[in-house]
C-alpha positions as CSV (number, residue, x, y, z in Angstrom):
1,X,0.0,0.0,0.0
2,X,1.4,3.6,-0.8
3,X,1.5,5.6,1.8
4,X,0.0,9.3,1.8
5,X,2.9,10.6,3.4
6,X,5.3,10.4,0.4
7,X,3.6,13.5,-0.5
8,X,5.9,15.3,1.8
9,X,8.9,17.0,1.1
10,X,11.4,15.5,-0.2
11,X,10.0,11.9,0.7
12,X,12.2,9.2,-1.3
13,X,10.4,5.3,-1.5
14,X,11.8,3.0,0.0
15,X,12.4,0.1,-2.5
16,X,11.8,-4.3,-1.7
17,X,9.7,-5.5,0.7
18,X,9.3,-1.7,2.1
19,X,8.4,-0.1,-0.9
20,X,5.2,2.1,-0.2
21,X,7.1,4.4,2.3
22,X,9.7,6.9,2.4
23,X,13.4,5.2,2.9
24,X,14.2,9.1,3.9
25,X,12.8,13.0,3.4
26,X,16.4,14.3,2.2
27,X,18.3,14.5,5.5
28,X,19.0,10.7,6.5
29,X,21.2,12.0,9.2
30,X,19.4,14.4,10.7
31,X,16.5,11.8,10.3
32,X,18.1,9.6,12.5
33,X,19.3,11.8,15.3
34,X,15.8,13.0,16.1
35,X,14.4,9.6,16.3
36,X,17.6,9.1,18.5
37,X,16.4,12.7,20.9
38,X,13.3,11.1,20.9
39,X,11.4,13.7,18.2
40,X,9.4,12.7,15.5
41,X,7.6,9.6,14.1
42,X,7.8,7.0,11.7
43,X,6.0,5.5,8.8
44,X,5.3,2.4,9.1
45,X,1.8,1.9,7.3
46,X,3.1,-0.7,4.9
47,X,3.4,-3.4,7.7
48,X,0.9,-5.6,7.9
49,X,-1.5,-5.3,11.1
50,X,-4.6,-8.5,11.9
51,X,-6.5,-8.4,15.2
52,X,-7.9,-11.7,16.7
53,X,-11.4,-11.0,19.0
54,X,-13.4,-13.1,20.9
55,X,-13.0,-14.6,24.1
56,X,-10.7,-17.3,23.2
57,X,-8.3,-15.0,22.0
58,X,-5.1,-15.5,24.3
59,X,-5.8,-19.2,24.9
60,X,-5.5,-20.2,21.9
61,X,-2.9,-17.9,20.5
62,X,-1.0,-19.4,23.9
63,X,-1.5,-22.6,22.3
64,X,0.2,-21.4,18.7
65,X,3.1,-18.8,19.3
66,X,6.2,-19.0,21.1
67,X,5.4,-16.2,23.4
68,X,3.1,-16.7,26.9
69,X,-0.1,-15.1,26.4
70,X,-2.7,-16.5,28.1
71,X,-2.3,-14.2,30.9
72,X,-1.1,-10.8,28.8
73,X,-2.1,-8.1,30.8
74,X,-4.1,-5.1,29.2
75,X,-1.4,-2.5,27.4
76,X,1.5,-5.0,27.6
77,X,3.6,-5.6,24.4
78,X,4.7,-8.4,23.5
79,X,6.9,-10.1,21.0
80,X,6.1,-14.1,19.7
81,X,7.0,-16.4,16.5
82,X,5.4,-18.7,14.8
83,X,7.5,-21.8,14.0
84,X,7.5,-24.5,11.7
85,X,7.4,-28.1,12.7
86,X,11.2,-28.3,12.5
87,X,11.3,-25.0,14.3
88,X,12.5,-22.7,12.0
89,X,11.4,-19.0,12.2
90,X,8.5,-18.7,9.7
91,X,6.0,-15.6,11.3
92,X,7.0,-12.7,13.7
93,X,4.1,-10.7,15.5
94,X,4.7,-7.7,17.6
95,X,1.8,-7.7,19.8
96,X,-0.8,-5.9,22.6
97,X,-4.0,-6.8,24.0
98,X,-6.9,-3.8,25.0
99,X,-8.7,-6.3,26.7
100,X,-11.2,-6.6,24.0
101,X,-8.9,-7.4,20.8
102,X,-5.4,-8.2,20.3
103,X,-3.7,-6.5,18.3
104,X,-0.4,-7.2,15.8
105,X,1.8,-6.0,13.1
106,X,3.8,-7.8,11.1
107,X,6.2,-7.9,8.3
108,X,5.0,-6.2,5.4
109,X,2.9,-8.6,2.9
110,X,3.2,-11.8,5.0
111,X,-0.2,-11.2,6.5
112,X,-2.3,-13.7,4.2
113,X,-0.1,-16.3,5.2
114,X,-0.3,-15.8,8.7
115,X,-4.0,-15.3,8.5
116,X,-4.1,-18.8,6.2
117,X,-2.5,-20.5,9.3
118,X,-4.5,-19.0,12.1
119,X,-7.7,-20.1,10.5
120,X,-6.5,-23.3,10.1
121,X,-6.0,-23.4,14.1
122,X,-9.7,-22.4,14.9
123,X,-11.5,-25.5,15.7
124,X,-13.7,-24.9,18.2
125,X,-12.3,-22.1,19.7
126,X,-14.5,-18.8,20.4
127,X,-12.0,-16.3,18.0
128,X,-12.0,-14.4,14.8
129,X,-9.1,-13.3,12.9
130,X,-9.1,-10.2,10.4
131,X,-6.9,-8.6,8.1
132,X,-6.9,-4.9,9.3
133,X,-4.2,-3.5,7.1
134,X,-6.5,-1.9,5.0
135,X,-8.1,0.1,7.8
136,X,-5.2,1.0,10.2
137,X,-1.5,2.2,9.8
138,X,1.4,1.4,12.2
139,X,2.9,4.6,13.2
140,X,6.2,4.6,15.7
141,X,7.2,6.8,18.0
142,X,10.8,7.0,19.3
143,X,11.5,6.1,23.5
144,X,10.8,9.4,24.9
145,X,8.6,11.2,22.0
146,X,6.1,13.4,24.2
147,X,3.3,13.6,21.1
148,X,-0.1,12.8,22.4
149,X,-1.5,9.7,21.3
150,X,-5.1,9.9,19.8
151,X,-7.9,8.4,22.3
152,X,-8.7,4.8,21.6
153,X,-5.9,3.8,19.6
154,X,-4.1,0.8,20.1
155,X,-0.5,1.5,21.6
156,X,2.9,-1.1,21.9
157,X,4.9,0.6,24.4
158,X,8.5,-1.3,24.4
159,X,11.8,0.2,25.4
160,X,12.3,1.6,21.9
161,X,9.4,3.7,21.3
162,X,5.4,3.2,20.9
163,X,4.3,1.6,18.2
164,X,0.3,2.8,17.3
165,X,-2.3,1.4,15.3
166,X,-3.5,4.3,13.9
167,X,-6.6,4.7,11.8
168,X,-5.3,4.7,8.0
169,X,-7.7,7.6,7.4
170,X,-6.2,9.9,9.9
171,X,-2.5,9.3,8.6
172,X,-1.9,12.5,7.1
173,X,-3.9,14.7,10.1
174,X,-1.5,13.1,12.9
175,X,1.5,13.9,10.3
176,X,1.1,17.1,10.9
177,X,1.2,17.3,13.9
178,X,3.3,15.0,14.9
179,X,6.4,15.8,13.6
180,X,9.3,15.8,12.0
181,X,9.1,12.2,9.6
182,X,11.7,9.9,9.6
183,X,12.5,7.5,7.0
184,X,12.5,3.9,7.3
185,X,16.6,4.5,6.6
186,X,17.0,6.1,9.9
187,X,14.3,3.5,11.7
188,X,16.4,0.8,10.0
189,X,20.1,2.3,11.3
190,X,18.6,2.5,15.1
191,X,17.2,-1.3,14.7
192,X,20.9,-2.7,14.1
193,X,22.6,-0.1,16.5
194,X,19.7,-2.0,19.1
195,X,20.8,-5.6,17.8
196,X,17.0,-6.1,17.0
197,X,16.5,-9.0,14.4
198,X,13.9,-8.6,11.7
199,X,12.2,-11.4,10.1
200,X,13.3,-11.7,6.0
201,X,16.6,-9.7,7.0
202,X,18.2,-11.9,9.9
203,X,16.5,-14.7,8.9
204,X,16.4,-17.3,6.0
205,X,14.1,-20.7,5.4
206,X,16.2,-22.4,8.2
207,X,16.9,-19.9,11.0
208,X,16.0,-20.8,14.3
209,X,15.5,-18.5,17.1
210,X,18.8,-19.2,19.1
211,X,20.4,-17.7,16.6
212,X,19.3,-14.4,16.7
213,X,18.6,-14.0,20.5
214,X,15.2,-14.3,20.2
215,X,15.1,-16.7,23.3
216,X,13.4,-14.7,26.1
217,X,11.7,-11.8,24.1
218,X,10.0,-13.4,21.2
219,X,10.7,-17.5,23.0
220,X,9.1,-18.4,26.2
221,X,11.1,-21.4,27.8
222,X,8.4,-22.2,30.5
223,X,5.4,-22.4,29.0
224,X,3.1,-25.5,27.3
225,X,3.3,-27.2,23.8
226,X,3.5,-25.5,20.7
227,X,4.8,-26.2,16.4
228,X,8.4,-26.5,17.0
229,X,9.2,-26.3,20.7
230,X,11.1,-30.1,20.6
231,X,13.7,-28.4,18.4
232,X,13.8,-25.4,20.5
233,X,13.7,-27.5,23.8
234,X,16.6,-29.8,22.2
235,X,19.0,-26.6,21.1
236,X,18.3,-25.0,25.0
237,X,18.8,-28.3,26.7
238,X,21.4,-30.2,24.8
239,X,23.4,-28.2,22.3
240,X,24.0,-25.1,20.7
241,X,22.7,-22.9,17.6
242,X,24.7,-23.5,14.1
243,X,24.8,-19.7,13.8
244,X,24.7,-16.7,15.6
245,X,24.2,-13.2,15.1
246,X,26.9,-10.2,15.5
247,X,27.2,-6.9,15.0
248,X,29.9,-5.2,12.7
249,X,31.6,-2.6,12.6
250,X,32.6,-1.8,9.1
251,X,35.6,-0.3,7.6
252,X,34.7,3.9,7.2
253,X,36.9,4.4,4.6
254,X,35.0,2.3,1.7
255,X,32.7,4.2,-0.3
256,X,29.6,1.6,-0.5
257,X,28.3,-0.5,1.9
258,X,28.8,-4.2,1.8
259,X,24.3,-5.3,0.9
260,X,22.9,-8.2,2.3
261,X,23.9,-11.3,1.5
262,X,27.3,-10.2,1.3
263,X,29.9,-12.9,2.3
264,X,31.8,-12.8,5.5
265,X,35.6,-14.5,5.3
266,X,38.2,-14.6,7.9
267,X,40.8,-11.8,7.1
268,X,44.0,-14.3,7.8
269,X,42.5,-16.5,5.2
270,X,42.3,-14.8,2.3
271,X,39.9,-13.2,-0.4
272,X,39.6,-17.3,-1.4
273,X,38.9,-18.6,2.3
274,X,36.0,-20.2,3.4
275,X,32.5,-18.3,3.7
276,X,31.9,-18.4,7.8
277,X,28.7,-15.8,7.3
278,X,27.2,-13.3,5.5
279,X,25.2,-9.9,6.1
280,X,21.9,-9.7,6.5
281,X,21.3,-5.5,7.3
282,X,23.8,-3.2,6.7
283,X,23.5,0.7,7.7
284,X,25.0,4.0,7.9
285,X,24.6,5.1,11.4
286,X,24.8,8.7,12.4
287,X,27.6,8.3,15.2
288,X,29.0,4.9,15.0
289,X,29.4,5.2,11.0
290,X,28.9,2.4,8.5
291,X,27.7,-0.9,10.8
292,X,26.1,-4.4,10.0
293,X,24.4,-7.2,11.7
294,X,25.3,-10.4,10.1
295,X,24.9,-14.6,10.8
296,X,28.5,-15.9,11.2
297,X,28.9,-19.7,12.0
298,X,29.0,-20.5,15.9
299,X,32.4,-21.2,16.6
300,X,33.6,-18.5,14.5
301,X,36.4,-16.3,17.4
302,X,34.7,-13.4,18.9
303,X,38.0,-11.7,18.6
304,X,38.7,-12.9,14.8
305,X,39.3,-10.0,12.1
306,X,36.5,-10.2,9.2
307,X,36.2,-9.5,6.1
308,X,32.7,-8.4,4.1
309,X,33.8,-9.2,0.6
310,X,36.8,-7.0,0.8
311,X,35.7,-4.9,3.5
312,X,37.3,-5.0,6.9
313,X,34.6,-5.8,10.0
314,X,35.2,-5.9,13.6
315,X,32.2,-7.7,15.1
316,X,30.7,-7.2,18.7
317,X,28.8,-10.5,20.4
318,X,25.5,-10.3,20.5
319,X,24.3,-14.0,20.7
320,X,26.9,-15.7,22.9
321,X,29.2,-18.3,21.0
């Protein structure tokens, strides 16, 4: 879906799976840093957002996501996945009950899958599940961003800002109001600086959530039976992830930044060494300079040099070794 707001000045689209917002307004720099003072907002009505109703509702998404939520209070956010049977990442939801509905967004066109899925869970069950992309727009605000928040919408409070389900019609109204806009560029360079994973970007068809330090925010250890928790169980309890996820910091000298899917090599071995990772997001970040996160194979040296392609990258641990 387009968004209204790339009527603005200087609004630039974002391109791939984000196309239908702005990637920046002309200053990426000065994009990010108010998102980092904790002005502005963020576009975000190309994600997709479903609600599930009925009285049912957190028992039986209990029952199907990797998250505990049969008890969610009122207001609390939430992350969960939904695994396959081997338990590999296929669905993230970002979520918050009102008490009436439950509320998610999710990556952008991945919501007719995940809809597909849930229906095929009903049974008996007293829920409904609806596609509400159509009708409401996610809108973030960064941690500390003192703009009111219009009465009755849906709100995800987390440590990194407010995420709201805003009416789609009243997009362009809050705009004004509620700025400056910040592209999904600056968003984007705040996400890896935060070590936050996205599903499509940190993860491929056989990433499990070990790997990316999902375990505890989007993974609950304790609670009952779900699609894939053996394989999570077995990987807690017994072993270790095949990868894990770092964060680079790239060489500031080179002119373009390494894309994803670049490969990682040790620097001792040589442009023909063996491929021990690749990238999956790389950024421009307004203090730390060009940085990546990237999957690197789990028994790779937390202190080894790097290479991305034939740039130089010095990676910090985020998922222990």
């Amino acid at each position: 879906m387009k968004s209204p707001l790339l009527s603005l000045p200087g609004a630039v689209s974002a391109e791939g799976v984000d196309e239908g917002v702005a990637a920046h307004y002309g200053e990426l720099f000065r994009e990010q840093r108010a998102l980092a003072e904790g002005t502005g907002f963020v576009d975000l009505s190309h994600r997709g957002v479903i609600t599930v109703t009925g009285d049912d509702r957190l028992s039986w998404l209990h029952l199907l996501l990797t998250q505990h939520v049969s008890d969610l209070p009122v207001g609390e956010a939430t992350e969960a996945l939904v695994l396959s049977a081997n338990g590999h990442i296929e669905h993230a939801l970002y979520l918050v009950d009102d008490g009436t509905t439950t509320w998610a967004h999710v990556e952008p066109g991945t919501q007719e899958a995940l809809i597909a899925y849930l229906e095929s869970m009903k049974f008996f069950y007293r829920v409904e599940v609806a596609d509400r992309t159509g009708e409401f727009a996610v809108v973030h605000l960064p941690a500390g961003a003192i703009s009111e928040v219009p009465a009755g919408v849906a709100v995800r409070e987390t440590p990194y800002g407010r995420d709201l389900f805003l009416p789609r019609a009243d997009l362009e109204s809050y705009a004004a109001q509620a700025g400056p806009a910040a592209g999904l560029l600056a968003y984007e360079a705040l996400r890896v600086e935060q070590h936050r994973p996205r599903l499509g970007f940190e993860t491929d068809h056989r990433t499990i959530p070990h790997e990316l330090g999902w375990i505890g925010t989007a993974v609950h250890l304790q609670k009952g039976c779900y699609r894939g928790q053996e394989t999570v169980a077995r990987v807690q309890n017994l072993g270790k992830p095949p990868r894990r996820l770092v964060f680079l910091h790239l060489d500031g000298s080179e002119v373009h930044l390494p894309p994803a899917g670049t490969e990682i090599r040790l620097a001792d071995d040589g442009p023909e060494g063996r491929k021990i990772g690749f990238i999956t997001t790389s950024v421009r970040h307004h203090e730390l300079g060009p940085v990546a996160l990237a999957l690197v194979k789990r028994n790779v040296a937390v202190d080894a040099r790097l290479v991305a392609d034939t740039t130089a990258a010095a990676q910090e641990v985020v998922v222990e070794p």
